[in-house]
C-alpha positions as CSV (number, residue, x, y, z in Angstrom):
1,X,-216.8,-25.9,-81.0
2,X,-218.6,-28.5,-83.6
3,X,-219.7,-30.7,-80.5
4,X,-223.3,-29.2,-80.3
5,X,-225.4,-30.8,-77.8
6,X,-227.4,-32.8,-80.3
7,X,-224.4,-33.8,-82.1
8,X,-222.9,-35.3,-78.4
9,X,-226.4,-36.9,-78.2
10,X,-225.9,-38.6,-81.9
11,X,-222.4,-39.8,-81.0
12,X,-223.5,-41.3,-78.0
13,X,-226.5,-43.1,-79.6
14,X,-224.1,-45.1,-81.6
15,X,-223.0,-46.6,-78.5
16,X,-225.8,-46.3,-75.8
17,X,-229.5,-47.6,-76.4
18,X,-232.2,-45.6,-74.9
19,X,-231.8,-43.0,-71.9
20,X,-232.3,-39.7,-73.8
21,X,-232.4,-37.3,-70.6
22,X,-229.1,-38.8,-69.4
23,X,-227.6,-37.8,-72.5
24,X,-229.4,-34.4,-72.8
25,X,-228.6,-33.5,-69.4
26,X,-224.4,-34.7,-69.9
27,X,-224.4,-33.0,-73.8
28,X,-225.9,-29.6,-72.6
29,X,-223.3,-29.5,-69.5
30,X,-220.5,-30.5,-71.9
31,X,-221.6,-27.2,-74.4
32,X,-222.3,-25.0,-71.2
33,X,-218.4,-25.5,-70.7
34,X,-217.7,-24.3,-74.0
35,X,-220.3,-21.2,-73.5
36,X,-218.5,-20.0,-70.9
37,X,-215.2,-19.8,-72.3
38,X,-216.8,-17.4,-74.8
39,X,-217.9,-14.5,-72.3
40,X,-215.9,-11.8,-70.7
41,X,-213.6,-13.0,-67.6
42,X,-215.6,-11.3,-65.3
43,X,-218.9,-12.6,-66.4
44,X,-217.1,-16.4,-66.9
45,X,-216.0,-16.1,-63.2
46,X,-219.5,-16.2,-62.1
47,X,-221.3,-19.2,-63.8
48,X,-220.2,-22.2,-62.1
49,X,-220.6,-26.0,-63.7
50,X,-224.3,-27.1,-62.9
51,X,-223.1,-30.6,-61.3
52,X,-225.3,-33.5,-62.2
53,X,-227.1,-36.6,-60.5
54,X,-227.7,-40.0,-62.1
55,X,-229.9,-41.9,-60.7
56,X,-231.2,-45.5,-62.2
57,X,-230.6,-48.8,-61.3
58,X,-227.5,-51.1,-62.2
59,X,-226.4,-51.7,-66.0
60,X,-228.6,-49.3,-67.6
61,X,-225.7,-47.7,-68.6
62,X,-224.4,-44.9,-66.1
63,X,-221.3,-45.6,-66.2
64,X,-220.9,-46.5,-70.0
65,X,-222.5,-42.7,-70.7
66,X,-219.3,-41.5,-68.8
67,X,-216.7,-43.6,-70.7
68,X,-217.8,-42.8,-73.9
69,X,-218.1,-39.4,-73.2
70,X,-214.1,-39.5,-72.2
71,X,-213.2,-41.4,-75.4
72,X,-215.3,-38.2,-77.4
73,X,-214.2,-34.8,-75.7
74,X,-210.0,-33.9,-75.7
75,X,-211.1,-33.4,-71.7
76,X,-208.9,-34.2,-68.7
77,X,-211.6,-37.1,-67.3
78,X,-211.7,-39.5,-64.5
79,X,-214.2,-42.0,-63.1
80,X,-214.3,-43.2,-59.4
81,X,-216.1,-45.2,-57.1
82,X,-217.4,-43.0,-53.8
83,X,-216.6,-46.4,-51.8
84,X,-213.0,-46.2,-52.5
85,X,-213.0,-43.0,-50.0
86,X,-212.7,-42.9,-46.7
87,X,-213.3,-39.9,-43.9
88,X,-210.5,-37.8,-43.2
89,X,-208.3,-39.0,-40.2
90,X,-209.0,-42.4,-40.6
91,X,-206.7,-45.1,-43.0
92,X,-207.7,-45.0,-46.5
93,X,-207.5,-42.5,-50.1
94,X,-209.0,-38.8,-49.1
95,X,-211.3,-37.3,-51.7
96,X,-208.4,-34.9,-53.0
97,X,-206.1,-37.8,-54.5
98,X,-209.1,-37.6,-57.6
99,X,-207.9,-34.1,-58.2
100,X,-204.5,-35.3,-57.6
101,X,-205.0,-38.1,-60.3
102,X,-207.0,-35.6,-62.5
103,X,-203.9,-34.0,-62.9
104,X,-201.3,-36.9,-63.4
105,X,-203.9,-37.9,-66.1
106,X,-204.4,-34.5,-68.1
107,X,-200.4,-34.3,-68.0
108,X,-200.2,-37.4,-69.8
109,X,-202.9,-36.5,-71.8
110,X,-201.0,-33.4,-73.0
111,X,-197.2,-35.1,-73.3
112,X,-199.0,-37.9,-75.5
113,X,-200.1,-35.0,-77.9
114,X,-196.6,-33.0,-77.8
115,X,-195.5,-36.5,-78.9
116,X,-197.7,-37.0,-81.5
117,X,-197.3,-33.0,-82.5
118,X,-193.2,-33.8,-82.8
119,X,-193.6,-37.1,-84.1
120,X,-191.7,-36.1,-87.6
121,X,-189.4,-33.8,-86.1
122,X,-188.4,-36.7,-83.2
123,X,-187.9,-39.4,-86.2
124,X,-185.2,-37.0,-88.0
125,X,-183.8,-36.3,-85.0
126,X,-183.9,-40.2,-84.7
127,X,-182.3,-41.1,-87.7
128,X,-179.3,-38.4,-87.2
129,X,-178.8,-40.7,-83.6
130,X,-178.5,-44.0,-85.5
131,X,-176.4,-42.7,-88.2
132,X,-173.9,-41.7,-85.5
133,X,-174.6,-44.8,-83.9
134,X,-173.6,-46.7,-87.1
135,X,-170.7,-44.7,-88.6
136,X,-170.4,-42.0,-85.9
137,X,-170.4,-38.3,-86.2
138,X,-166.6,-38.1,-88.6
139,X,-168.0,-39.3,-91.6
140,X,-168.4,-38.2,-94.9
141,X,-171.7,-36.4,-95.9
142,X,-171.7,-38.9,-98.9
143,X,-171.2,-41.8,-96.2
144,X,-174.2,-41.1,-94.1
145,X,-176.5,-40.5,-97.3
146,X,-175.8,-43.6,-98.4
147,X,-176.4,-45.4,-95.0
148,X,-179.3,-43.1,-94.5
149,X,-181.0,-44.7,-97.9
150,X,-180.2,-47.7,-96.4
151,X,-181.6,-47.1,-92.9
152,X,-185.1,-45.9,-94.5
153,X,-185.4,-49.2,-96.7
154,X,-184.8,-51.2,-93.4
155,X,-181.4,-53.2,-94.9
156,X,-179.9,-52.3,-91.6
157,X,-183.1,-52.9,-89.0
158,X,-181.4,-56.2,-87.6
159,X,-177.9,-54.7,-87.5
160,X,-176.2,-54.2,-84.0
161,X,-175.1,-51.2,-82.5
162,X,-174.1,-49.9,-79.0
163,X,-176.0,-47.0,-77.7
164,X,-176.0,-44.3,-74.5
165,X,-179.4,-45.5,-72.8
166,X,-180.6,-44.0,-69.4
167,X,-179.5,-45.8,-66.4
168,X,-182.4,-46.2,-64.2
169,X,-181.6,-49.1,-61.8
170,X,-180.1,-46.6,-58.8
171,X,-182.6,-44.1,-59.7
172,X,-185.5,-45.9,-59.3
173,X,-186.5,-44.6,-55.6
174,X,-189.7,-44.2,-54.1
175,X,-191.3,-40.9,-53.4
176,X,-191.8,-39.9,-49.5
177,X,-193.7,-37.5,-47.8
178,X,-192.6,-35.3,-44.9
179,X,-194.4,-35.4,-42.0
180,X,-196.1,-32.0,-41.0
181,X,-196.7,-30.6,-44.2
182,X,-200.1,-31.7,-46.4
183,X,-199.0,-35.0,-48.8
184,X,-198.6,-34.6,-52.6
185,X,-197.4,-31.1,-52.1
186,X,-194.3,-30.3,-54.0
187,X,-192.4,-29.2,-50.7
188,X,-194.0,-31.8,-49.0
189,X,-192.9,-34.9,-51.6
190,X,-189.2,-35.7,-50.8
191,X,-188.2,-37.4,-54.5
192,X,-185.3,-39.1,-54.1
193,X,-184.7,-39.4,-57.8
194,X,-184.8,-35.7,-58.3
195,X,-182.1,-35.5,-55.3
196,X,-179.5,-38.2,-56.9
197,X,-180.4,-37.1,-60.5
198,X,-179.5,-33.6,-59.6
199,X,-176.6,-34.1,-57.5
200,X,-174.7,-37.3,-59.9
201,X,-176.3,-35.4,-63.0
202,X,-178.5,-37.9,-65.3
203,X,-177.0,-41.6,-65.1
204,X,-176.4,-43.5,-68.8
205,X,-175.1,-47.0,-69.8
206,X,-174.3,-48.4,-72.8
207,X,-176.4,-51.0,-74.4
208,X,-176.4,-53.3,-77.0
209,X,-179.6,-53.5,-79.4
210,X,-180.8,-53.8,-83.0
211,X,-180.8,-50.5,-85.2
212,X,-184.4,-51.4,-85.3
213,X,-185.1,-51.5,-81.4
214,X,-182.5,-47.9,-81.5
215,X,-185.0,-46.4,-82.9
216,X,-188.2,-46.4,-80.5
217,X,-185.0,-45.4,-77.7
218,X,-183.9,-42.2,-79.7
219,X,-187.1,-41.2,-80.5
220,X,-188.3,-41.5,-76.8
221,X,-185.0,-39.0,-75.9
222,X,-185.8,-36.6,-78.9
223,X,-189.4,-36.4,-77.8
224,X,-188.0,-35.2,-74.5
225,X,-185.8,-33.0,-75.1
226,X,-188.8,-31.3,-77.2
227,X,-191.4,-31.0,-74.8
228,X,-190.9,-28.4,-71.6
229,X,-192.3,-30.3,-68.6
230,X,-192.9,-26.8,-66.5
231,X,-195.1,-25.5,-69.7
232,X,-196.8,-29.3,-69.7
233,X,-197.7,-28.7,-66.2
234,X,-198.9,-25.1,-66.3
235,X,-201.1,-26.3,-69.6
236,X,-202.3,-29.5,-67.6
237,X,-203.2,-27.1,-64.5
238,X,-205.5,-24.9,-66.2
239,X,-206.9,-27.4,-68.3
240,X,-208.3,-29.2,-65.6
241,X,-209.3,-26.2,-63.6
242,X,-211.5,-25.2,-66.8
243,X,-212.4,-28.5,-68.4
244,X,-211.8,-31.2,-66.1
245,X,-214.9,-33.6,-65.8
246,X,-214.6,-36.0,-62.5
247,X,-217.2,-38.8,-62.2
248,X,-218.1,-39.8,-59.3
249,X,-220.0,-43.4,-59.1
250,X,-221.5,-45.2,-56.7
251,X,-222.9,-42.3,-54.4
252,X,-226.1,-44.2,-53.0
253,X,-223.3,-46.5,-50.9
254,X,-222.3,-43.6,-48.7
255,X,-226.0,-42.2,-47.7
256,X,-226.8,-43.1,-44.3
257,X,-230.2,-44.5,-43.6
258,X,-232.0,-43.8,-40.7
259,X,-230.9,-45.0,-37.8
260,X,-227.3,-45.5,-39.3
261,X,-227.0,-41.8,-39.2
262,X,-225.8,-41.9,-35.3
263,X,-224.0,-45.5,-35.8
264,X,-220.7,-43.7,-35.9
265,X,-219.9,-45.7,-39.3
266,X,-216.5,-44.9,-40.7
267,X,-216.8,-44.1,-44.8
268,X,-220.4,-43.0,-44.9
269,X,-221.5,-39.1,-44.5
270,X,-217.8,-38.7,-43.9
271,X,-217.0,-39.2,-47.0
272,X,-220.0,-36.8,-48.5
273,X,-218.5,-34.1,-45.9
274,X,-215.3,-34.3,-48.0
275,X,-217.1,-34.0,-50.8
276,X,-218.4,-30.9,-50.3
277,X,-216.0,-28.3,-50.6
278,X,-214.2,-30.3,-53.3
279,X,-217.8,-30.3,-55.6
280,X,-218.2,-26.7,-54.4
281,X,-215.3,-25.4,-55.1
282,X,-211.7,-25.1,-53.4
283,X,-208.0,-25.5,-53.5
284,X,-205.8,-28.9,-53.9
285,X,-202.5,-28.9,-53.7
286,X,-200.6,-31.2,-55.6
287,X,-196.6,-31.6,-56.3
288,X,-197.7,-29.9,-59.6
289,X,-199.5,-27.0,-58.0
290,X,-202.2,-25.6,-56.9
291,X,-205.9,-26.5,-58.3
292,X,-208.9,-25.1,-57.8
293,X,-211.6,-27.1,-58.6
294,X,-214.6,-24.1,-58.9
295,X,-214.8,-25.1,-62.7
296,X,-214.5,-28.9,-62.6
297,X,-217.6,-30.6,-63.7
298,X,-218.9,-33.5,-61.1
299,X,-221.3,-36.2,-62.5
300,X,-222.3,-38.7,-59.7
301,X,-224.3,-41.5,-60.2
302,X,-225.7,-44.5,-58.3
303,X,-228.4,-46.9,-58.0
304,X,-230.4,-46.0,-54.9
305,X,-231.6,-49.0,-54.5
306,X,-231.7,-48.7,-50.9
307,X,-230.9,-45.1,-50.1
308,X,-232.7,-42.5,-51.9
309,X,-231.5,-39.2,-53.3
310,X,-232.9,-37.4,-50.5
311,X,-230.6,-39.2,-47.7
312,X,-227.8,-37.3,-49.2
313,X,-226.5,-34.6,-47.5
314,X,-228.8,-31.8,-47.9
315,X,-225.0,-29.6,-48.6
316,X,-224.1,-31.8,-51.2
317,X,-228.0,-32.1,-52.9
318,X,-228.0,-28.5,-53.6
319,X,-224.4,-29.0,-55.2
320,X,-226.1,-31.8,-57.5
321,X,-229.0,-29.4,-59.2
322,X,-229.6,-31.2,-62.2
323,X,-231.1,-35.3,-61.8
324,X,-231.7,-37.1,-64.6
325,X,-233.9,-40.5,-64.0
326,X,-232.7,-43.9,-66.3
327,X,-235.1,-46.1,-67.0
328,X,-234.8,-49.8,-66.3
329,X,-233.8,-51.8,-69.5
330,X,-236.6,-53.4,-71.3
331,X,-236.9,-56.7,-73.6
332,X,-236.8,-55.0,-76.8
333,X,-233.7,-52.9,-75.4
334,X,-232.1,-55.9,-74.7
335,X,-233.0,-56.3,-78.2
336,X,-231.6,-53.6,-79.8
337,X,-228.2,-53.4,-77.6
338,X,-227.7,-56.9,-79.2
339,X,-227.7,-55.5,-83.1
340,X,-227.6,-51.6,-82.9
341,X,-225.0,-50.4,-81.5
342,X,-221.3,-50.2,-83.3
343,X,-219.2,-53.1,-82.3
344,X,-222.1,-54.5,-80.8
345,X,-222.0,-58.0,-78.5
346,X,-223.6,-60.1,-81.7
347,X,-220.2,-58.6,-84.0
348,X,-217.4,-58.8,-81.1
349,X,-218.7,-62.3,-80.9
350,X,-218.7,-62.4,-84.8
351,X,-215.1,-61.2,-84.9
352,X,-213.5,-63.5,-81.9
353,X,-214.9,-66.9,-83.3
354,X,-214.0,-65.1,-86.7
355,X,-210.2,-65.9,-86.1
356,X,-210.7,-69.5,-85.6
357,X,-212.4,-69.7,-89.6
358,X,-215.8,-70.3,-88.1
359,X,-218.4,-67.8,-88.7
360,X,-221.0,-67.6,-86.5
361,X,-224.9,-66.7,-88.2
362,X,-227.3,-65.4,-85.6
363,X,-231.0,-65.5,-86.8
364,X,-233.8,-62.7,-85.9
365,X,-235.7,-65.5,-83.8
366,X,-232.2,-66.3,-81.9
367,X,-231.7,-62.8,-81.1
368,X,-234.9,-62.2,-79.9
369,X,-234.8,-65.2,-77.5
370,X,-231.7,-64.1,-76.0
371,X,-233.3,-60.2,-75.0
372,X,-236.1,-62.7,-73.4
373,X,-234.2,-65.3,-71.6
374,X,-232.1,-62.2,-70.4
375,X,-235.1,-59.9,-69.2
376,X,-236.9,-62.9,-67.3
377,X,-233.1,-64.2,-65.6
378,X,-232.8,-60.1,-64.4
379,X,-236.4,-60.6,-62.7
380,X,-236.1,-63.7,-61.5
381,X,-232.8,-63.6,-60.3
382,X,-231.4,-60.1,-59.7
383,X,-231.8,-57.2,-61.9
384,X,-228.3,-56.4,-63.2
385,X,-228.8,-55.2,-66.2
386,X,-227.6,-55.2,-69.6
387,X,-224.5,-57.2,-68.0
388,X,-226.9,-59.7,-68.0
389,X,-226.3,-60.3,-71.6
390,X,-222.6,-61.1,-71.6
391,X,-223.6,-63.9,-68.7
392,X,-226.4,-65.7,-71.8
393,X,-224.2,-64.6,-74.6
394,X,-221.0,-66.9,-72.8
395,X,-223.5,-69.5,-71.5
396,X,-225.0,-70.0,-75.2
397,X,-221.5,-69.9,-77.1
398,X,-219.6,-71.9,-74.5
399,X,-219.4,-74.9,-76.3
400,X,-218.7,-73.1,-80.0
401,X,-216.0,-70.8,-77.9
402,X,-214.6,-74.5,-76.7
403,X,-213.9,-76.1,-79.9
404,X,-213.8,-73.4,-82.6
405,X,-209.5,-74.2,-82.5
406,X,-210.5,-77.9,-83.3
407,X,-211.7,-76.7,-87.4
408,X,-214.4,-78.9,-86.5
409,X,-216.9,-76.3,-87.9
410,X,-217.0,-73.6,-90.7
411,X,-220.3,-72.2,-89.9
412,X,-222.5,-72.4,-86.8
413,X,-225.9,-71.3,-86.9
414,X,-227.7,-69.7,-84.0
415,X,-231.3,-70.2,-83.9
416,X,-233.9,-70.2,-81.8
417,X,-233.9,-73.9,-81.1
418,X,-230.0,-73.6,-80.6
419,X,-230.7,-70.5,-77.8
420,X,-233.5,-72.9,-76.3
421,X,-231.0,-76.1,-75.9
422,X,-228.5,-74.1,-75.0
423,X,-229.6,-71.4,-72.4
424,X,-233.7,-71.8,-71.9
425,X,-233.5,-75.5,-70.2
426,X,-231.6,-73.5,-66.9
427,X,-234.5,-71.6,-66.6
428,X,-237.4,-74.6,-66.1
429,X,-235.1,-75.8,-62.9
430,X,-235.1,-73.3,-60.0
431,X,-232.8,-75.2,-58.3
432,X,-230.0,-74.3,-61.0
433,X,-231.2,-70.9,-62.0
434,X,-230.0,-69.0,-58.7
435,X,-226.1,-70.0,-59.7
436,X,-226.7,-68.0,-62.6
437,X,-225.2,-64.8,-61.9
């Protein structure tokens, strides 16, 4: 309810450098999801996801606006690549395994916080377990305080016990689907471990372990016993079907071009035939139920260096209204993404050398030099990006990387002079300068 667009736009700035409309178009979509759940049912019902289009070329930072958008929204989320997918009737992943996954993802999503929810109630539970464990279920009151204290000021973590553990070695079977009927259905997907588990009733051993190592088992088995896997399910269902973001990357390698349209190629319009009804809206059924994906919010993006948004499927353009443009990366964006943003490459590189005892001092001038040699390497090379930065950065901290272990060094200073002897003398020998990647 606090995420406001502009508020998504600032969190995103601490990350991202540059490409405002991107991150207009993805924050307003993101607070049109929340608008609708406001309204009356039967209005909700009506106003559909508007489905966005990135376009811009390679490393501008696509695919890094999607992954920082899953780590900031409590969202089921998941990013693919279009060329994974192949037409239907011909060997490969159909386009409804991402709602498939979509779901297997929000599920865990939503066990991970029923565990965190019944964190203290599973530890109590926990302790009870090892206390048995230790003196067993007869004793005293008085007994099991006093090994309790114990327990909780870890005097007995490296004591051994012998505890019921679930046997999983014969379970352990693979799932199979039943020819005629569609695969991931729940009628459909023969689990074998369901059949054995239900028919020999749940399998334990006894194992020997530390009271320590106990701990993370009984807490695992309280934690289960707390959270209802149908209700986990239901909750995971709807929360995709309302809130479920799928990003889709890598469209432009599945437009056909001209006279490739009749060529016959497997994996091309195919694959944006599939699309369709998924983007549009229909039902998926998966061995958790059914989905309908009306609601889900599609964000494709690609380069279209080649293509051009336009040799899309005319279908799947209109399903695609909004298009946001990113701009190629310039010098002084290079520039920035090098200091500004948190966790930036200059401080990872900071921290890594950091553990070693050297500290690494990067001057204006040095910093500077690297955004150059890295904007003239993307033109005279190939255009990749801000990726291009991580290929200078390890080409100009190779040798500090190599001997930091050695405590040859305390402090390295990165100037200008160091980036030219280091990086620029590749660039004055065309010969050498194409194996830079």
């Amino acid at each position: 309810m606090d995420l406001t667009p502009r508020k998504t736009v600032e969190e995103l700035d601490r990350y991202i450098i540059g490409q405002g409309s991107a991150k207009k178009a993805i924050a307003t979509a993101l607070r049109n999801r929340w608008r609708r759940q406001q309204l009356p049912p039967h209005v909700a019902q009506e106003i559909v996801p508007k489905n966005i289009l990135m376009i811009g070329p390679t490393g501008v930072g696509k695919t890094e606006i999607s992954r920082r958008i899953a780590k900031l929204i409590e969202a089921p989320f998941i990013k693919v690549e279009a060329t994974k997918f192949t037409e239907i009737g011909y060997v490969g992943r159909d386009v409804e395994q991402i709602i498939r996954d979509l779901v297997d993802l929000a599920i865990k999503q939503l066990k991970d916080k029923k565990s965190k929810e019944t964190k203290d109630k599973a530890l109590q539970k926990a302790e009870q377990d090892v206390l048995d464990a230790l003196v067993g279920d007869k004793a005293t009151q008085a007994t099991r305080d006093k090994y309790l204290q114990d327990l909780r000021e870890g005097l007995l973590d490296d004591k051994m016990v012998k505890i019921k553990v679930k046997d999983n070695r014969v379970l352990q079977m693979p799932e199979l689907d039943i020819p005629g009927l569609p695969p991931g259905t729940q009628m459909g997907m023969l689990n074998l471990n369901d059949v054995f588990s239900g028919a020999l009733g749940q399998n334990t051993k006894m194992q020997e372990m530390t009271v320590r190592q106990s701990y993370d088992v009984f807490i695992e088995q309280a934690t289960e016993a707390m959270i209802n896997p149908e209700k986990i399910k239901a909750e995971a269902i709807n929360l995709v079907e309302n809130q479920g973001i799928v990003f889709i990357d890598e469209i432009d390698k599945i437009c056909a071009r001209g006279s490739e349209r009749t060529s016959g190629e497997v994996s091309r319009e195919g694959v944006q035939r599939d699309l369709l009804p998924l983007i549009e809206g229909t039902s998926v059924t998966t061995k958790h139920g059914v989905v309908k994906t009306d609601f889900i919010l599609f964000v494709a993006s690609g380069a279209f260096h080649i293509a051009k948004p336009s040799d899309l499927l005319p279908e799947l353009q209109g399903r695609l209204p909004v298009r946001v443009c990113l701009e190629a990366l310039t010098e002084d964006d290079f520039r920035r993404i090098l200091c500004e943003p948190e966790v930036n490459l200059i401080e990872q590189y900071k921290a890594l050398i950091k553990t070693e005892g050297v500290t690494l001092l990067f001057e204006d001038n040095a910093i500077s030099e690297i955004a150059r040699i890295s904007t003239h390497l993307n033109n005279i090379v190939e255009n990749v990006g801000a990726r291009r930065l991580h290929t200078v950065m390890e080409r100009l901290l190779e040798d500090v990387s190599f001997e930091a272990g050695e405590g040859i060094k305390s402090e390295v200073v990165i100037d200008k002079v160091y980036v030219e002897k280091h990086v620029s003398g590749l660039l004055e020998k065309p010969d050498l300068s194409e194996f830079i990647l």
